[in-house]
N, C-alpha and C positions, 0 to 999 in steps of 0.2 A: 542446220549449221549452228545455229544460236545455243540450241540447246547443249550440243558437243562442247562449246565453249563454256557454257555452265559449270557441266559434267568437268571439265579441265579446270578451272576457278577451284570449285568443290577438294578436286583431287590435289591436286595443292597445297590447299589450306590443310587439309588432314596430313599428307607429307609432313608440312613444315611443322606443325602443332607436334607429331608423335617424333621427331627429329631432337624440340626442342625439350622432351620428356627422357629422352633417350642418355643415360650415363655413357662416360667415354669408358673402354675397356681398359680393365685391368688386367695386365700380364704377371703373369710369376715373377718372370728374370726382369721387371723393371725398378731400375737401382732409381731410390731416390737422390736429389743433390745434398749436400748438408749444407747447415745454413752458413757453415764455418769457412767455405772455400766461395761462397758467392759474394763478388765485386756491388759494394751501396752504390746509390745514386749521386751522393755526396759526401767528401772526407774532407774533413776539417784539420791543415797541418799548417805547419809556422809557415811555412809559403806562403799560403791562400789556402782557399776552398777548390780541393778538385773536384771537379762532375764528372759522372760516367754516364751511361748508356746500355744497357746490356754488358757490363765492362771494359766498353770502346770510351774513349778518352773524348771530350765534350769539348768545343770552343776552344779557351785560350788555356784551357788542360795539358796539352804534350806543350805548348809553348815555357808553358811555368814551367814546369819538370826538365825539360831541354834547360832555361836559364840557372837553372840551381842546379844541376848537375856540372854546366861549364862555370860557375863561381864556385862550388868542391872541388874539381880540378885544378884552380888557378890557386884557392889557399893552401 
């Protein structure tokens, strides 16, 4: 029984080792992003500073944006 477990330890470690050696595939058809359409992490505008996320709106982010969009409205 002990030995089996070894043998399982052993096997493992060479899985994860040749896993961590292993390049991710490359496809023909895979479209790269440009850098030109990706949302930063940070925009610096006369507001404030907006944060993103993945280009999800961060904290008091859609807050700022909501209040300066309802003061454009109102001038």
């Amino acid at each position: 029984m002990r030995v089996t477990c070894v043998y399982t330890v052993a096997f493992a470690g060479l899985l994860a080792a040749s896993v961590s050696w292993a390049q991710l595939p490359s496809y023909k058809m895979t479209t790269r992003i440009p850098y030109q359409i990706t949302t930063p992490d940070k925009v610096d505008t006369p507001i404030g500073t907006l944060e993103f996320f993945d280009g999800v709106p961060v904290g008091k982010t859609t807050e700022m944006v909501y209040d300066y969009v309802d003061r454009a409205r109102a001038v």
